[in-house]
C-alpha positions as CSV (number, residue, x, y, z in Angstrom):
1,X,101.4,114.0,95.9
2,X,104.6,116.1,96.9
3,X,103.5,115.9,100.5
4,X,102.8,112.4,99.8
5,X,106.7,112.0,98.6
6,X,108.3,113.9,101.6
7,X,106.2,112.2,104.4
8,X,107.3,108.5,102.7
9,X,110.7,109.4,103.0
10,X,109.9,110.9,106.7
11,X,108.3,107.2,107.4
12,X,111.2,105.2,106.5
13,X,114.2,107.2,107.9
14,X,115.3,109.2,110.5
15,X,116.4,111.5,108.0
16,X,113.0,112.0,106.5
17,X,113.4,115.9,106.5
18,X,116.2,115.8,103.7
19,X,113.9,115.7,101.1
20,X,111.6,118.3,102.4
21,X,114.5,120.7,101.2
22,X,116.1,121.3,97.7
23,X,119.4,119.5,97.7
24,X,123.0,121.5,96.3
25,X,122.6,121.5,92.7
26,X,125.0,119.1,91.0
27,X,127.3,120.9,88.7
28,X,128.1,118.3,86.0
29,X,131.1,118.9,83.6
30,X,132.7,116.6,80.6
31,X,135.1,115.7,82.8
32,X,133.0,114.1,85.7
33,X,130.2,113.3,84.0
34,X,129.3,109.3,83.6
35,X,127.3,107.5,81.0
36,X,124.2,106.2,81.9
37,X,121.9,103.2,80.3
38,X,118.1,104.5,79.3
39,X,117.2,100.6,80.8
40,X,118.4,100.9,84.1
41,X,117.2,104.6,84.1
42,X,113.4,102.9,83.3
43,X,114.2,100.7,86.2
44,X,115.4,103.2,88.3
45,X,112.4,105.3,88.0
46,X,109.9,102.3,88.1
47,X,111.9,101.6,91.4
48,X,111.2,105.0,92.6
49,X,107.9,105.5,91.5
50,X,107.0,102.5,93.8
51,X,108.8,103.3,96.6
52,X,107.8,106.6,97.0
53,X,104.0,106.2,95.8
54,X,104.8,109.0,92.6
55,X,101.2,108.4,90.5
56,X,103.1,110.0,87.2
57,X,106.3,108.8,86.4
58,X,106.7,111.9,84.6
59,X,106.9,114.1,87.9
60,X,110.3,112.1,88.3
61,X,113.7,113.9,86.8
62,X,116.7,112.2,87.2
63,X,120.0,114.7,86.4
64,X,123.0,113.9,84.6
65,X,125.3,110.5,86.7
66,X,128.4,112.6,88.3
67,X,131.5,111.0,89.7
68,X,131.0,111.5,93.5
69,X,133.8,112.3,96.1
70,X,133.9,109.2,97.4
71,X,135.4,106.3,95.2
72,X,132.8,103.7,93.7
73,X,130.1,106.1,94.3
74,X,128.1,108.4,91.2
75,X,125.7,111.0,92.4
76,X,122.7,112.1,90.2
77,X,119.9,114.9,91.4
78,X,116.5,113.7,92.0
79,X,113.5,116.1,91.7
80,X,110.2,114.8,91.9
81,X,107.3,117.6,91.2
82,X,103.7,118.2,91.5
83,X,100.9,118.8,89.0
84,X,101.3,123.0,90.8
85,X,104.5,122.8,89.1
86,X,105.9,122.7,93.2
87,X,109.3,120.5,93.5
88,X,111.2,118.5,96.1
89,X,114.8,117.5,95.6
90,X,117.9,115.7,96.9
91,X,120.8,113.9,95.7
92,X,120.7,110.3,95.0
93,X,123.9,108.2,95.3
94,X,124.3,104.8,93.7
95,X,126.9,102.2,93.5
96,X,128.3,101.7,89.8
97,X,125.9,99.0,88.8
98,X,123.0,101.3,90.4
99,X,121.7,98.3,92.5
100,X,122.0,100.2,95.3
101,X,121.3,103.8,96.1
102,X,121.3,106.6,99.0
103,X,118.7,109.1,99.1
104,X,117.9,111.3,102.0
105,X,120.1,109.4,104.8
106,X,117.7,106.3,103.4
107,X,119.4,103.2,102.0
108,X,117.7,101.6,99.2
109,X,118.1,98.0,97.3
110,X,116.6,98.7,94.5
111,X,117.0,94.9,93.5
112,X,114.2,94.2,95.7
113,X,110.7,94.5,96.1
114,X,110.4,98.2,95.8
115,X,106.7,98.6,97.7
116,X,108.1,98.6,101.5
117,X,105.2,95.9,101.7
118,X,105.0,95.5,105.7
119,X,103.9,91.6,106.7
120,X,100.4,91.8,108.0
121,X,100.0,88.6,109.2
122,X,100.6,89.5,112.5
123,X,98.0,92.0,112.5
124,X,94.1,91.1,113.8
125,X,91.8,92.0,111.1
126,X,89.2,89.3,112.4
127,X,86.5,90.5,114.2
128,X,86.8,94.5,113.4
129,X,84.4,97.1,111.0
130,X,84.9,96.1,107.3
131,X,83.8,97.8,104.3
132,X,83.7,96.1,100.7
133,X,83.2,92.6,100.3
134,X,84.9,89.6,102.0
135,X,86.6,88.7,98.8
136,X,87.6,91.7,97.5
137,X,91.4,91.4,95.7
138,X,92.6,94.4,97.5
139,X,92.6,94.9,101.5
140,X,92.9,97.9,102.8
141,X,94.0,97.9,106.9
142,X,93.5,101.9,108.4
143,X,95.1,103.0,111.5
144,X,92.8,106.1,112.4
145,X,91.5,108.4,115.3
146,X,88.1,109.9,115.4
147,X,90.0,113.1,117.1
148,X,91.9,113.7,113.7
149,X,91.1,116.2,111.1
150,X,93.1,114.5,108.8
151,X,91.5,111.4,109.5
152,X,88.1,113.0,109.2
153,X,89.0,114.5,105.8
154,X,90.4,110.8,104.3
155,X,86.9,109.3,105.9
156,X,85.0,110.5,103.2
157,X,88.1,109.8,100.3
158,X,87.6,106.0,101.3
159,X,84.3,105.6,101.6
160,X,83.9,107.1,98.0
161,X,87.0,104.3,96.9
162,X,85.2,101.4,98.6
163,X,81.7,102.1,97.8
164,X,81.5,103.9,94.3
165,X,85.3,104.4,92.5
166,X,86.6,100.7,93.2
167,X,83.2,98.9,94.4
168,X,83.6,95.3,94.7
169,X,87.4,95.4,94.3
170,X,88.6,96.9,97.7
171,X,87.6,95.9,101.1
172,X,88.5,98.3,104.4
173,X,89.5,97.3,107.6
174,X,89.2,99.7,110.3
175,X,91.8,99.6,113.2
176,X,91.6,102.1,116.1
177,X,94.4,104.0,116.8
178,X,93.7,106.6,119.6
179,X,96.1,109.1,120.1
180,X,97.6,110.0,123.7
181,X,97.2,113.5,122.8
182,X,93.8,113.2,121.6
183,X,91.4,113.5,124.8
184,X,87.8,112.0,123.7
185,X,89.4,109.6,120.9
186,X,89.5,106.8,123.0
187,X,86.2,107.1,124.8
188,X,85.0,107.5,121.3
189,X,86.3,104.2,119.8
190,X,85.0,101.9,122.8
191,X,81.6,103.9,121.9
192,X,81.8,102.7,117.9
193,X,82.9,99.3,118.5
194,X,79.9,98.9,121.6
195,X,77.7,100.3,118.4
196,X,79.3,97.5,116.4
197,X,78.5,94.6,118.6
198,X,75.1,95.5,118.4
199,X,74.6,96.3,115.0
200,X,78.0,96.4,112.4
201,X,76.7,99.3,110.1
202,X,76.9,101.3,113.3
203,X,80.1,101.7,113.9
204,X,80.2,103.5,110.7
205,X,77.6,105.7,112.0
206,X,79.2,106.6,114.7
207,X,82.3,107.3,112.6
208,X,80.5,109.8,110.2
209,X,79.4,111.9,113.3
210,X,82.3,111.8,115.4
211,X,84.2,112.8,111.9
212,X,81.6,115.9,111.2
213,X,81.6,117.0,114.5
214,X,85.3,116.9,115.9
215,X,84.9,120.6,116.1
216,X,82.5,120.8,118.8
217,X,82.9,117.4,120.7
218,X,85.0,117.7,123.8
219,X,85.9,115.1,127.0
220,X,83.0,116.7,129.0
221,X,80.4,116.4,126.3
222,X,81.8,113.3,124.6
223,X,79.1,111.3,126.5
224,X,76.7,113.0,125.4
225,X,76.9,113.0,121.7
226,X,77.6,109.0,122.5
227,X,73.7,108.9,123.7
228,X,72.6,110.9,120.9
229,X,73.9,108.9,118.2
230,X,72.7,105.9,119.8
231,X,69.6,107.1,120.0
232,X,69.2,107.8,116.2
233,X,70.6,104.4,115.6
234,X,67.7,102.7,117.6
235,X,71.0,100.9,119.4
236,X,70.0,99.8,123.7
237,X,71.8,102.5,125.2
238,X,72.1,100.2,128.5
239,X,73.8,97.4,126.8
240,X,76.3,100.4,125.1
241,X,77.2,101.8,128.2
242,X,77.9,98.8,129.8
243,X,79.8,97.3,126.8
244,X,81.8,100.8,127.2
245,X,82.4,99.9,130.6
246,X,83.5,96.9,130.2
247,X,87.3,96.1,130.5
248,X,87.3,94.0,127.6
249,X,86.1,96.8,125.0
250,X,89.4,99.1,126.2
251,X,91.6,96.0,125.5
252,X,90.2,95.3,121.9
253,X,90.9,99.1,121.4
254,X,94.8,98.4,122.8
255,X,95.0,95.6,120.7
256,X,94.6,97.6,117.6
257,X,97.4,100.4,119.2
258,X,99.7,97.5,120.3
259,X,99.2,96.0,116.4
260,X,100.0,99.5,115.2
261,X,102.9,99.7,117.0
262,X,104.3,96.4,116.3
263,X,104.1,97.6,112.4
264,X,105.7,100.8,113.3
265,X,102.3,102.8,113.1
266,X,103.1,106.2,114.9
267,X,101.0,109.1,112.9
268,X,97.3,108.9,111.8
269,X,95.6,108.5,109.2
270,X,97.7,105.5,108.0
271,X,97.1,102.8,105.4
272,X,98.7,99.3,104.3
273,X,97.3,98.7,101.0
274,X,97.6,95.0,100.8
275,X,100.5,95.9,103.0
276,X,101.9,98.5,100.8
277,X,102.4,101.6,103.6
278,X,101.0,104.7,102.8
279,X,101.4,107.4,105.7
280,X,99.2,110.6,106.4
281,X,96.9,112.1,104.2
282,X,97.6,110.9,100.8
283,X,95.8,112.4,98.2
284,X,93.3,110.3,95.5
285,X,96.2,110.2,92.8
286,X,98.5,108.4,95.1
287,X,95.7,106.2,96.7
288,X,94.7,105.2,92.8
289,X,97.9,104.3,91.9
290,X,98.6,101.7,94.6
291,X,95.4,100.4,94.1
292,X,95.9,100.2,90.1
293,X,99.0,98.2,90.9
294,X,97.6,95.7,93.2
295,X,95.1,95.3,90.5
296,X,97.2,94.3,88.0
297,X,97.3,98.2,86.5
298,X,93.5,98.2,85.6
299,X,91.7,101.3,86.9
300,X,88.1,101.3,87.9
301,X,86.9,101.9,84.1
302,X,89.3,99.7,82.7
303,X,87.8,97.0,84.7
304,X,84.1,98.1,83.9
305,X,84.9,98.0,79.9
306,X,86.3,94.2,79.9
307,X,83.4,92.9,82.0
């Protein structure tokens, strides 16, 4: 969750490294120090919470309101922790009615929506692997690579979500995102998405092998384990090749890069949870509690007891 905090800041600023350090320690005296209003603290750390996908509210400590240096402005210290007790700080600046804040070079309206929800409606999601049903109330759009670890690793965390913890209630989309540095990752997704022409539950197939076996795949042998799979699956391995081949397959791949992009994608795994961003390898707590949210705060055995 603390590596969850740091890379959201990292995603929305330039100065997303700030908060990957402990900030000076505020040194509040009678003199300085300035009331604050438990409401607007609630709000605050609701605000917060949301913007930064913190699961607890409790792992958020907000320090005593200072008079700052510069006029207008009161400074406070934000710590956000960990359930290991591990902490990441930095000073938060806010105008005198706290509508408005500073935190780690980022500006932050805190009168606003506080999700970062990006417009997806830009994005194709037709014709691409989905999990979950069609009418699920929460969509979950994935940018991944089947060259990274960290993808491999958060494979498993949603199909576990989609199938078992929130069946019925979440449906993910799958988007390719092939990384330049990745060698075999884009020879890999023309291969799942041939395997989804001919059958859909393929391509997810060919996801949970590429995933398992990252470590021993390579350019030269990519090929290969491409025949193998699609031999297991029963698929024509004529019609895959040539579907590989095909100009058209490498463009429906760039389509989902160049859709990345245009939402400022740059890192894999990452997720727009009904457009809510969540970057990198976010672990279940953080996952749950966007979820929760979109769900009108019911978990999964919340929901099971009422129906």
């Amino acid at each position: 969750m603390l590596a969850a905090f740091v890379v959201a800041i990292a995603a929305f600023t330039p100065y997303g490294t700030a908060l990957a350090q402990n900030a000076p320690g505020l040194s509040p005296s009678v003199a300085n120090t300035v009331p604050t209003d438990p409401a607007r603290d609630a709000a605050l750390k609701s605000y917060l919470q949301k913007h930064f996908k913190i699961p607890n509210p409790e792992f958020i400590t907000l320090g005593p309101a200072i008079k700052s240096p510069i006029d207008g402005l009161i400074a406070r210290q934000l710590t956000v922790r960990n359930e290991q007790g591990q902490t990441a700080g930095a000073t938060l600046f806010l105008d005198q009615s706290e509508s408005k804040a500073i935190v780690g070079g980022q500006y932050l309206d805190i009168s606003t929506e506080p999700w970062g929800k990006v417009n997806m409606g830009a994005v194709t999601l037709d014709d691409r692997p989905v999990l979950g049903p069609a009418d699920a109330p929460v969509t979950i759009v994935e940018f991944a690579d089947f060259e990274c670890p960290f993808c491999a690793h958060a494979f498993s965390i949603m199909e576990t979500l989609v199938n078992t913890t929130y069946k019925g209630k979440v449906k993910l989309i799958y988007k390719n995102y092939p990384l330049n540095a990745h060698p075999w990752a884009m020879k890999a997704a023309e291969a799942a998405e041939c395997a989804r022409l001919q059958n859909p539950a393929a391509f997810w197939d060919f996801a949970r092998y590429f995933y398992a076996n990252q470590g021993s795949i390579n350019i030269k042998n990519i090929q290969d384990n491409v025949d193998k799979v699609a031999k297991l699956q029963k698929l024509d391995a004529p019609s895959l090749k040539a579907c590989m081949d095909n100009p058209q397959t490498e463009a429906h791949i760039k389509q989902d890069q160049n859709d990345g992009n245009s939402i400022h994608v740059s890192s894999t795994p990452t997720f727009f949870v009904n457009g809510i961003p969540i970057v990198g390898l976010a672990d279940n707590k953080v996952i749950d509690f966007v979820i929760d949210a979109q769900l009108g705060g019911k978990s999964p055995s919340a929901s099971a007891t009422n129906e």
